[in-house]
N, C-alpha and C positions, 0 to 999 in steps of 0.2 A: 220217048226217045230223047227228046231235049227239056231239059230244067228250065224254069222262069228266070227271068233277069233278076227277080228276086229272092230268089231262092239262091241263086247262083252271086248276087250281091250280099246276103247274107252271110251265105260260107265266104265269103272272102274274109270281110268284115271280122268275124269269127274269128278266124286264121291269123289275119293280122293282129290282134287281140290279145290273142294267146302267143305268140311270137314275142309280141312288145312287153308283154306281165315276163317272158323268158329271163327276156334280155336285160331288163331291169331288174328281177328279183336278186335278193343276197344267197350263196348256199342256203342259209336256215331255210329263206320262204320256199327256196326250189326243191325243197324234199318235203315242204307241207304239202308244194302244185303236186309232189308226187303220190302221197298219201291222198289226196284229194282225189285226183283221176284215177289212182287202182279201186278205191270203193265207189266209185261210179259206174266205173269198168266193168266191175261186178256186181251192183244193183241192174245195169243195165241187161247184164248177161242174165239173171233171175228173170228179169219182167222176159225178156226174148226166149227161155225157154217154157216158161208160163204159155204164152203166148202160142209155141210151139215152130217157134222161127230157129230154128236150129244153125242157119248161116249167121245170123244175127248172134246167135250167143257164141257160138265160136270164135266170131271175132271179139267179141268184148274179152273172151278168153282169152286169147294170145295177146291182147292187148293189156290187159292186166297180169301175166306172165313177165311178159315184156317187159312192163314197169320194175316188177319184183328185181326180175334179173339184171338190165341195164340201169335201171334209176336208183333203185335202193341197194339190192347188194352190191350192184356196181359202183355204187359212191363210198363202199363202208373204208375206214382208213384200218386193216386190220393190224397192224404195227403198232400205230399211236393208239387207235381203241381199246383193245385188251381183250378185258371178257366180254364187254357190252357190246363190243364191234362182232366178239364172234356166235356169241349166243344171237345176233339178230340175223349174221350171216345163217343157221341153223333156221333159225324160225322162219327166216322167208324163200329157203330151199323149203321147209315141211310145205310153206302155204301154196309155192309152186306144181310139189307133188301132189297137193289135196284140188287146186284147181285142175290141174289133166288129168287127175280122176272125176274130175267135175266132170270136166267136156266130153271123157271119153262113154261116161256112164249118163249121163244128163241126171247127176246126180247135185241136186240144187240145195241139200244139207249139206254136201260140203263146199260149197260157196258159202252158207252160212256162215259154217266153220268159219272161213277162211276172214268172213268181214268182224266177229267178234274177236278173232284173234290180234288182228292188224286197227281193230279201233280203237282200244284205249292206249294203241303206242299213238296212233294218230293224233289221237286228245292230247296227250305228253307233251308232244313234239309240241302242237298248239299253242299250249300252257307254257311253256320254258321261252316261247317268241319273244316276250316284252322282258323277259329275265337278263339280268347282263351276266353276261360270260357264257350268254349261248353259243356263241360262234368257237369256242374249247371244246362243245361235244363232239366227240366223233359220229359220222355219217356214217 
């Protein structure tokens, strides 16, 4: 019924953590934090339907939905991007689609899918960090 003080000091801890990496990052890093949390989202939703916790992967589901649509496509500049801005708006509508096929089938190939498609933009994004004139890409 109630959590330890440690446990409950932990997630604070956490929380504050994750707030202050927010607040300080530049765009670049805040769409790595975002690539970063959607394939955790989605490792975490694998091990949860492995598992056979079906609440647990759902959440990791909408939460990696979430990212797609608020954090990534929601950052894209499609004006100043061009084709890069909209071919990624495309790929992370499909990865969207293929996750709520995930969740609604408990179908854990296409979360695969989903993390081979979305990793080596990940890696990219990575790579181009210490690059100058990264902050010219469009999001």
């Amino acid at each position: 019924m109630f959590t330890s003080v440690s446990t409950r000091s932990a997630s604070a801890y956490k929380k504050v953590s994750v707030e202050t990496s927010v607040d300080q990052a530049d765009p670049h890093h805040l769409v790595d934090m975002l690539f970063d949390g959607l394939l955790h989202a989605i490792g975490a939703a694998r091990a949860a339907l492995k598992r056979g916790d079906i609440k647990v992967k759902c959440q990791n589901i909408v939460t990696s939905v979430r990212i797609l649509e608020e954090g990534l496509k929601g950052g894209l500049n499609l004006k100043e991007g061009g084709e890069l801005a909209a071919n990624l708006q495309g790929l992370y509508g499909y990865c969207v689609l293929r996750l709520t096929q995930a969740n609604v089938h408990n179908d854990d190939a296409a979360m695969e899918e989903v993390i081979k498609v979305i990793s080596p933009i990940a890696q990219g994004w990575k790579q181009i960090s210490g690059a100058k004139g990264a902050s010219v890409l469009p999001m």
